[in-house]
C-alpha positions as CSV (number, residue, x, y, z in Angstrom):
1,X,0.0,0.0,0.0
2,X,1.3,3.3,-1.1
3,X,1.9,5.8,1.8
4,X,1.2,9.2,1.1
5,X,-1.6,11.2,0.9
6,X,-2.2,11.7,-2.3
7,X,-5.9,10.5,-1.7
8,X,-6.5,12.9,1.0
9,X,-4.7,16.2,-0.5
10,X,-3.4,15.5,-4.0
11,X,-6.0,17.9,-5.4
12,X,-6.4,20.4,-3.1
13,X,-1.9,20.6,-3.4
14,X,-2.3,20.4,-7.1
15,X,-3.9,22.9,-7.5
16,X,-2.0,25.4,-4.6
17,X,1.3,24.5,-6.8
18,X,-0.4,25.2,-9.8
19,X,-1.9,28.8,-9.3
20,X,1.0,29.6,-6.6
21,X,4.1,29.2,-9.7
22,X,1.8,30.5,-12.5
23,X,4.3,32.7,-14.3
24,X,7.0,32.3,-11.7
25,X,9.5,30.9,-14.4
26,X,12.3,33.0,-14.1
27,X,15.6,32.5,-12.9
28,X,15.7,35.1,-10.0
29,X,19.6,34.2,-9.3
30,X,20.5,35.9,-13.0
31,X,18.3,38.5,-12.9
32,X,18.9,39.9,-8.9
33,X,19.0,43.1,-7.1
34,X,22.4,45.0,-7.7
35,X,23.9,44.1,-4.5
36,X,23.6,40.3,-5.5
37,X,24.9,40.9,-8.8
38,X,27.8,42.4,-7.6
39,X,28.9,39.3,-5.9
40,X,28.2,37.1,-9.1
41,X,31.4,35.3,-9.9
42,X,32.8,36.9,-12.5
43,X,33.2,33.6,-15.1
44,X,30.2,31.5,-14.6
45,X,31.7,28.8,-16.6
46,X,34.3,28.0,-14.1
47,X,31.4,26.6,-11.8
48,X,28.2,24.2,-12.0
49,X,25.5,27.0,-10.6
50,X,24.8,30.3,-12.1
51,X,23.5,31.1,-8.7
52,X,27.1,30.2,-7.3
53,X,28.0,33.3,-5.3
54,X,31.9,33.5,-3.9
55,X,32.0,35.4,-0.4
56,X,35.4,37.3,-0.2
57,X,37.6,36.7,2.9
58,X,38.9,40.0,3.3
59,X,37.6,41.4,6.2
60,X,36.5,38.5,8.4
61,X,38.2,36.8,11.3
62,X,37.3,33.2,10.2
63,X,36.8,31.1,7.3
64,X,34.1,31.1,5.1
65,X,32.3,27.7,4.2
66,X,31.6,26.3,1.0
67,X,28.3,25.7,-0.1
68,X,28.2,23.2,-2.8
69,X,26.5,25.0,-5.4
70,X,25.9,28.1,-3.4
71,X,26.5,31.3,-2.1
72,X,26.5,33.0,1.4
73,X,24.5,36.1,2.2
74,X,26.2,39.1,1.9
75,X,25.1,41.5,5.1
76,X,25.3,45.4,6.0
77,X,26.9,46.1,9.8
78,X,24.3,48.9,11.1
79,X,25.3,50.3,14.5
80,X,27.5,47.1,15.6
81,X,24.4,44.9,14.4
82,X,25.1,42.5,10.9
83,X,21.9,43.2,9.1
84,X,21.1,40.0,6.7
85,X,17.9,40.2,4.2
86,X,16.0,37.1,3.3
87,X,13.1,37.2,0.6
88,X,10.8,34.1,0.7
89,X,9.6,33.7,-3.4
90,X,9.0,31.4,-5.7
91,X,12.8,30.4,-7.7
92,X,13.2,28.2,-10.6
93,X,16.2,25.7,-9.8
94,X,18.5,23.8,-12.0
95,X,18.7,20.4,-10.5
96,X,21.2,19.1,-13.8
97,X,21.3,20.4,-17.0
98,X,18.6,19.5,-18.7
99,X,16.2,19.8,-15.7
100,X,14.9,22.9,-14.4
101,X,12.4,23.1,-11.3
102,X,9.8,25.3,-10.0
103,X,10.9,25.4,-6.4
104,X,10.2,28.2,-3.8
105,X,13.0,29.6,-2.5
106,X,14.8,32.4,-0.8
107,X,16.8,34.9,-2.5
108,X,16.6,33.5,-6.0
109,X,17.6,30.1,-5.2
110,X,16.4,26.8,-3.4
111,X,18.3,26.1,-1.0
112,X,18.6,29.5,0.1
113,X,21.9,31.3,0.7
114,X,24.0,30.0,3.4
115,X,23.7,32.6,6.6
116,X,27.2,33.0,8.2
117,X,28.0,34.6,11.4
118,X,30.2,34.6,14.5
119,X,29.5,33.6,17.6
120,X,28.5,36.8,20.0
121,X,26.8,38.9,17.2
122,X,24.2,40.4,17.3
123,X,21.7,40.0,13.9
124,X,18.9,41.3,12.3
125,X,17.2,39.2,10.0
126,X,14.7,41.0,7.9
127,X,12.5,39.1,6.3
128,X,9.9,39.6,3.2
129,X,7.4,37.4,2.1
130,X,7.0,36.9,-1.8
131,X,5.1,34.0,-1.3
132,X,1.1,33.8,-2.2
133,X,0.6,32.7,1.1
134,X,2.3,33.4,4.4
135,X,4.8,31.7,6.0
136,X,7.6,32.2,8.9
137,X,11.0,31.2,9.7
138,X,12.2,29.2,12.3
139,X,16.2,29.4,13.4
140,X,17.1,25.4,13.7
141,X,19.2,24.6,16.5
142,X,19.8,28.2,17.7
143,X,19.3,29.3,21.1
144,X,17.5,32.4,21.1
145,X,14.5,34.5,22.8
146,X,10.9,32.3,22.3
147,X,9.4,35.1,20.2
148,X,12.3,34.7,17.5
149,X,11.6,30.9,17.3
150,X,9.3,31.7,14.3
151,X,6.8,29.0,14.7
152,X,3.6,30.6,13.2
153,X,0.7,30.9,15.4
154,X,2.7,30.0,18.7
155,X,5.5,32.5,18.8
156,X,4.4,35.2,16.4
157,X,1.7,36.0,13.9
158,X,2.3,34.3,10.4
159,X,4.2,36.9,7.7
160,X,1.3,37.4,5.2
161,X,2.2,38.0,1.7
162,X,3.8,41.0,1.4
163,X,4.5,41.6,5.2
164,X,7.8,42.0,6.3
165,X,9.2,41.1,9.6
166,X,12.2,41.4,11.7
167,X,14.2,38.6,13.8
168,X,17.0,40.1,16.1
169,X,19.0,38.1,18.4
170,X,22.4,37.6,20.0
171,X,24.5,34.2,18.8
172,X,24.8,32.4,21.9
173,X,26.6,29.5,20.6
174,X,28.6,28.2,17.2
175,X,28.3,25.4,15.3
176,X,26.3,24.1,12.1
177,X,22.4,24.9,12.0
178,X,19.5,25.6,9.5
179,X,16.4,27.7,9.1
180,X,13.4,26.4,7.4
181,X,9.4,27.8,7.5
182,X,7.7,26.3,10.2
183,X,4.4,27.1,8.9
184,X,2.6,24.8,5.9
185,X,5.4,23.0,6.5
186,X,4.5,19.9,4.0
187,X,4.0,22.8,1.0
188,X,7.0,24.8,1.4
189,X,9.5,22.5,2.4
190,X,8.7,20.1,0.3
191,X,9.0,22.5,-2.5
192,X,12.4,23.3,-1.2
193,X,12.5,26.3,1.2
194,X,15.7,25.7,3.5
195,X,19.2,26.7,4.5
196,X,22.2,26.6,6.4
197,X,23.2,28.6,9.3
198,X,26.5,28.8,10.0
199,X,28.0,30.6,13.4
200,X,31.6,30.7,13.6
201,X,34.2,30.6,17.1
202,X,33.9,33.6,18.5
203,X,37.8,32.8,19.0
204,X,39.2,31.8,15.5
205,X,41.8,29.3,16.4
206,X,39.0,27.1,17.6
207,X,37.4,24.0,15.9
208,X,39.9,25.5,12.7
209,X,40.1,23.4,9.6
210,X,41.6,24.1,6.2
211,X,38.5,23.6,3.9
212,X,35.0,24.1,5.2
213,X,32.1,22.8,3.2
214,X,28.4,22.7,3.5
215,X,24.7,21.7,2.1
216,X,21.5,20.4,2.4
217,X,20.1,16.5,1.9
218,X,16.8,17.4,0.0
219,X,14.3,15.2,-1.7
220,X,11.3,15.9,-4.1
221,X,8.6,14.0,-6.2
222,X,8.6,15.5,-9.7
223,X,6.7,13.1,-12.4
224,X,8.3,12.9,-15.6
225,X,7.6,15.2,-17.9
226,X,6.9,18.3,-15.5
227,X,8.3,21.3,-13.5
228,X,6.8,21.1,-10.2
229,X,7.1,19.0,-7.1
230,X,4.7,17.1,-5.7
231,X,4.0,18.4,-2.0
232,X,1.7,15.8,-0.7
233,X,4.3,12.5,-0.9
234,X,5.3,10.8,2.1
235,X,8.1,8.6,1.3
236,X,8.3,7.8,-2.9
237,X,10.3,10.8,-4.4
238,X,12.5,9.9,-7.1
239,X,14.6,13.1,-6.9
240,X,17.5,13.1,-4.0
241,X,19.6,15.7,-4.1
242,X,22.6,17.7,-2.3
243,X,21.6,21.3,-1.9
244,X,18.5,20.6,-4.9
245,X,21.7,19.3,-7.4
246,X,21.9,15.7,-9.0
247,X,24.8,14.0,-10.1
248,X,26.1,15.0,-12.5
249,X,25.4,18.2,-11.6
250,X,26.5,18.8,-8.3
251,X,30.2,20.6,-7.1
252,X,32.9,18.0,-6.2
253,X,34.7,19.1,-3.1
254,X,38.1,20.3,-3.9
255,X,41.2,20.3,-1.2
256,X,44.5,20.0,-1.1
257,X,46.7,17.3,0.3
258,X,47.2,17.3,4.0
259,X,44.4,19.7,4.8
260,X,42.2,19.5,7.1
261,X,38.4,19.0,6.5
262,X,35.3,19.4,7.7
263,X,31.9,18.8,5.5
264,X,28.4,19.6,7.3
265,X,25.5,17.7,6.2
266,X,21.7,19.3,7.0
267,X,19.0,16.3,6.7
268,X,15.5,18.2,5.5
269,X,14.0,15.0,3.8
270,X,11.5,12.4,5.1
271,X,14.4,9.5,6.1
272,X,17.5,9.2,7.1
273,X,20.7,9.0,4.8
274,X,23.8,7.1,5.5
275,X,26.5,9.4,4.2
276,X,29.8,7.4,3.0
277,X,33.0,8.6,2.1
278,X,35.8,6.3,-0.1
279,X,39.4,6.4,0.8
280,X,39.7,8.2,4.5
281,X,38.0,7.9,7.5
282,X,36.1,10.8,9.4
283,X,34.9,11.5,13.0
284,X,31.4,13.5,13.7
285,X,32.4,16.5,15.2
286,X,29.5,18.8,15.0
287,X,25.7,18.1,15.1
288,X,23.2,20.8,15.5
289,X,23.2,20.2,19.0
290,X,26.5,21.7,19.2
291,X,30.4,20.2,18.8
292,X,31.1,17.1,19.5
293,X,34.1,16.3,22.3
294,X,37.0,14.8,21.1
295,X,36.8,12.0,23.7
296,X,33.5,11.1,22.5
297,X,34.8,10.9,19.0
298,X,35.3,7.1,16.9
299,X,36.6,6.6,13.3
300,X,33.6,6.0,10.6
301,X,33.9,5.7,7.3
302,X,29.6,6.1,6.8
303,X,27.6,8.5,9.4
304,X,23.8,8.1,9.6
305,X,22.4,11.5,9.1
306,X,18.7,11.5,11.1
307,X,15.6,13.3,9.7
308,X,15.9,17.0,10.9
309,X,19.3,16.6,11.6
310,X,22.8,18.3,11.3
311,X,26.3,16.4,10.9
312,X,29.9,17.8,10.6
313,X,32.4,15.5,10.0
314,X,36.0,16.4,9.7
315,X,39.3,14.1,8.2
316,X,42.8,14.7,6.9
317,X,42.9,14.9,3.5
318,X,46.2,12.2,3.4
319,X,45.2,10.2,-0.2
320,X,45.6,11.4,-3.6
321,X,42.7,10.8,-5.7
322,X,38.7,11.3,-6.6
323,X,37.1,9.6,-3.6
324,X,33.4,9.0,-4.1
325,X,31.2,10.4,-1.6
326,X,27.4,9.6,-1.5
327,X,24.2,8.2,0.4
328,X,24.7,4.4,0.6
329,X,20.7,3.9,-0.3
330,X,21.4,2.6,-3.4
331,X,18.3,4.0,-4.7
332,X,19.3,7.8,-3.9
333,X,22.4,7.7,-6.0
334,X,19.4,7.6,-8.9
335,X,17.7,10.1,-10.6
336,X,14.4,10.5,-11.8
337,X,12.2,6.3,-11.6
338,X,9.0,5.0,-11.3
339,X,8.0,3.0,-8.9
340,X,5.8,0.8,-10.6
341,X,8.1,-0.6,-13.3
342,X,7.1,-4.6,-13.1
343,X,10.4,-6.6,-12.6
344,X,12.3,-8.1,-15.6
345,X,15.4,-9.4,-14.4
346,X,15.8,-12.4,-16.0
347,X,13.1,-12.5,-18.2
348,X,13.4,-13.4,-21.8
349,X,11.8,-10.1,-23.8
350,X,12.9,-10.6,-27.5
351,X,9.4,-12.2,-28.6
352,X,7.9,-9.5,-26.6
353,X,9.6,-6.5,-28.4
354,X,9.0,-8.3,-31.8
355,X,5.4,-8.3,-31.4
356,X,5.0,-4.6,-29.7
357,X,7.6,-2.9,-32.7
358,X,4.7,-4.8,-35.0
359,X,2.1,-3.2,-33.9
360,X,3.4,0.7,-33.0
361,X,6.3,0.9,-35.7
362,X,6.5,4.7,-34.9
363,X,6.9,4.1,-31.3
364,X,10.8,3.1,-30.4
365,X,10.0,0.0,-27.5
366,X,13.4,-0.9,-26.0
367,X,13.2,-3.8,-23.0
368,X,14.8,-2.6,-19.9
369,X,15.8,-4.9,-16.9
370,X,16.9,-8.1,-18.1
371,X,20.1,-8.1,-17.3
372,X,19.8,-5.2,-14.9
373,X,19.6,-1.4,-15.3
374,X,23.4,-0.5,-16.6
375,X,20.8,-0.9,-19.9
376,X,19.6,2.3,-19.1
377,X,23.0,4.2,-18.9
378,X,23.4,2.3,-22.1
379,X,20.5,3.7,-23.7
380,X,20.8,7.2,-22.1
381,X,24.6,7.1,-24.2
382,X,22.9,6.3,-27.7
383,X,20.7,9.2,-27.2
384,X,17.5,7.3,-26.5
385,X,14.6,10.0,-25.9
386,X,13.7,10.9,-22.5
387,X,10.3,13.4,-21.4
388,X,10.5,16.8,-21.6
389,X,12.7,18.9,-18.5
390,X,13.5,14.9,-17.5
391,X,16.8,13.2,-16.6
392,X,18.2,9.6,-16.8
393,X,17.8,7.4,-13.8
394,X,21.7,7.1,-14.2
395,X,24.5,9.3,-16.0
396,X,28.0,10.9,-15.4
397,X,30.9,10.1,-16.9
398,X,34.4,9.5,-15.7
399,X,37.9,9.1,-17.0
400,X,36.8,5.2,-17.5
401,X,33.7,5.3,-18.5
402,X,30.1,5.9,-17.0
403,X,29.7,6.4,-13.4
404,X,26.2,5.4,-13.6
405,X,25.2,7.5,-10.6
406,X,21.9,10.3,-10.6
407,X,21.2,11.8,-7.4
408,X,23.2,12.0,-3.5
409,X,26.6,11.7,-5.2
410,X,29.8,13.9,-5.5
411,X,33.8,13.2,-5.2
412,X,36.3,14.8,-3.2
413,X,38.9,15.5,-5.5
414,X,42.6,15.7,-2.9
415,X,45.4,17.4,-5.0
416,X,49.1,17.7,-3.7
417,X,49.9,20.4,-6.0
418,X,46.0,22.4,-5.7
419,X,47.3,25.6,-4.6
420,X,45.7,27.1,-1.5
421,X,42.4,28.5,-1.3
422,X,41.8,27.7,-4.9
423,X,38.5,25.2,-5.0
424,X,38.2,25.2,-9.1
425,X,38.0,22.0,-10.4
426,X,41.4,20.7,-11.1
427,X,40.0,18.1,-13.4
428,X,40.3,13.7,-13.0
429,X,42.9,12.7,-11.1
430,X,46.2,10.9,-12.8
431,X,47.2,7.9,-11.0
432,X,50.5,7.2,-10.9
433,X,52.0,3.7,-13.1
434,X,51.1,0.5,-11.8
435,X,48.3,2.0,-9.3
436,X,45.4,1.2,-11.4
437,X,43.1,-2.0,-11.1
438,X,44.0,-4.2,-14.1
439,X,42.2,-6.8,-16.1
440,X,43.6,-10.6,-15.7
């Protein structure tokens, strides 16, 4: 039995997503205020995201993180107080290319922008709602005063559309965090509206690493053939993403030999994803409950990332190479499948295709499963025909050959010679004679 609740509230979400993105298709991340624009990277080719924002260092007393295929928000300093603005609105995201999707959003993009601060500040958040219906935002993990918790209804009113509010608090603590709406929460998270929240030491030499990366575990339902997410589905999506980006779309994770790393992983879907990491092994030094002691640590090579849930894991960079790094669910290292597809492993299908191509000769009928589903990667490289704004289940290609991967995958790319603070792709690695697996 299918379980969702589709039944109960497919029609009344259908048609809130349908009147709520009328004529929202626009790519607010090329086309957004001044100030943003003046922090787009200046050669858009050199990354995977036209909404890819670099934060300069100058200035600030710690390190900025990385979002994969993200930005940070850029704030004002008003009278000793960092100022951040945050638009709630409806964003067109590109999960791949060849796949675009009517999200909603903050500042042009789903996720939205990475907030980063320092422990001690004092913020202002102002917030405007773009939305056509009202929503709040509640500050994951952070301790602050109850009336800046943004649950709608219990500690404020709800932000109407076109309302503005204002959150302003002192950072008690540091460590990795999110935000997210707490109000119509099954609408407008499952239609993507989350971020990080980073808070930095208040003393920089603490908790330091070299490379400092972030992003979101995000899931979505979006039928073949469409633009917009379906709200209403409990636990069959067929999209998993980092930060709303599919394989092989999404940033791999560049650092330089010997460095020291730390990747946070924010969990906003409906399960739990057990994030695994080739070549090294990691300890959990961060959740969003706050850093981890060191004599509580133990080596992994996987962490189990819970629903609502933060991770920071941290490791040496000491092997050369592009180490994979995914969800071990099988089934989220996919892209876009249906979940009713009868099961032909095995099964003779030659007769079967004979007699179909007979009687629709204008309809291309290619048997998938028999041998298993490297077919479709196979097909998906002869250029076999796919829905409109649709991707393969699998695609990617390496210096060998397919990867055969569609959804919660990237690599982490360790270079001796990748200069520091430089993060551009340095292309596939070159293994040095006699270290590559052989065949007898």
């Amino acid at each position: 039995m299918k379980q969702n609740r589709r039944d109960f509230l497919g029609l009344a979400s259908a048609f809130l997503a349908s009147t709520a993105l009328a004529g929202n298709e626009h790519d607010h991340a090329a086309h957004g205020s001044p100030k943003r624009r003046l922090s787009m990277v200046e050669n858009p080719k050199q990354v995977l995201s036209p909404a890819t924002i670099i934060t300069p260092n100058k200035g600030k007393n710690y390190n900025p993180v990385v979002t994969l295929n993200g930005w940070s928000l850029p704030y004002e300093i008003k009278k000793g107080v960092k100022e951040f603005h945050l638009i709630a609105e409806p964003v067109v995201r590109e999960f791949a290319p060849g796949m675009v999707v009517n999200c909603w959003g903050y500042n042009g993009t789903s996720p939205g922008p990475t907030i980063e601060a320092v422990e001690g500040d004092r913020i202002r958040l102002i917030v405007t709602n773009k939305l056509p219906e009202h929503t709040t935002i509640h500050w994951h993990g952070l301790i602050l005063p109850n009336g800046m918790d943004g649950v709608g209804g219990l500690t404020q009113p709800q932000i109407k559309p076109g309302e503005t509010y204002v959150y302003e608090f002192t950072l008690r603590q540091s460590g990795s965090f999110m935000y997210h709406p707490h109000a119509d929460e099954m609408v407008q998270m499952a239609m993507g509206m989350m971020g990080m929240f980073i808070i930095h030491p208040k003393n920089p030499a603490a908790h330091r690493v070299d490379r400092d990366f972030c992003f979101l575990l995000s899931s979505y339902d979006i039928a073949p053939g469409t633009y917009t997410p379906n709200p209403s589905t409990m636990t069959e999506f067929n999209l998993w993403t980092f930060n709303s980006r599919v394989f092989p779309g999404i940033d791999p994770m560049v650092v330089r030999k010997g460095d020291r790393v730390r990747i946070r992983v924010g969990n906003l879907t409906m399960t739990n994803h057990p994030i695994h990491m080739h070549g090294h092994t990691f300890e959990v030094t961060c959740t969003d409950g706050g850093w981890v002691p060191k004599s509580a640590r133990w080596p992994e090579v996987t962490s189990d990332i819970p629903v609502g849930s933060i991770r920071a894991i941290e490791f040496t960079a000491t092997e050369e190479g592009d180490w994979s790094f995914h969800c071990h669910k099988s089934h989220h290292t996919m892209g876009p499948m249906g979940h009713n597809v009868p099961n032909m492993l095995g099964v003779k299908q030659d007769d079967l295709t004979e007699k179909i191509s007979d009687l629709m000769p204008e309809y291309m009928y290619m048997p998938m499963g028999r041998s298993g589903m490297s077919e479709m990667q196979d097909m998906a490289e002869m250029g076999m025909a796919l829905p409109e704004n649709t991707l393969p289940m699998m695609s990617g290609k390496g210096p060998f050959g397919p990867i055969e991967m569609g959804g919660m995958f990237t690599v982490v790319k360790v270079r001796k010679d990748q200069p520091r603070n430089d993060y551009s792709d340095p292309g596939w690695f070159r293994h040095p004679k006699g270290s590559i697996a052989y065949k007898y």
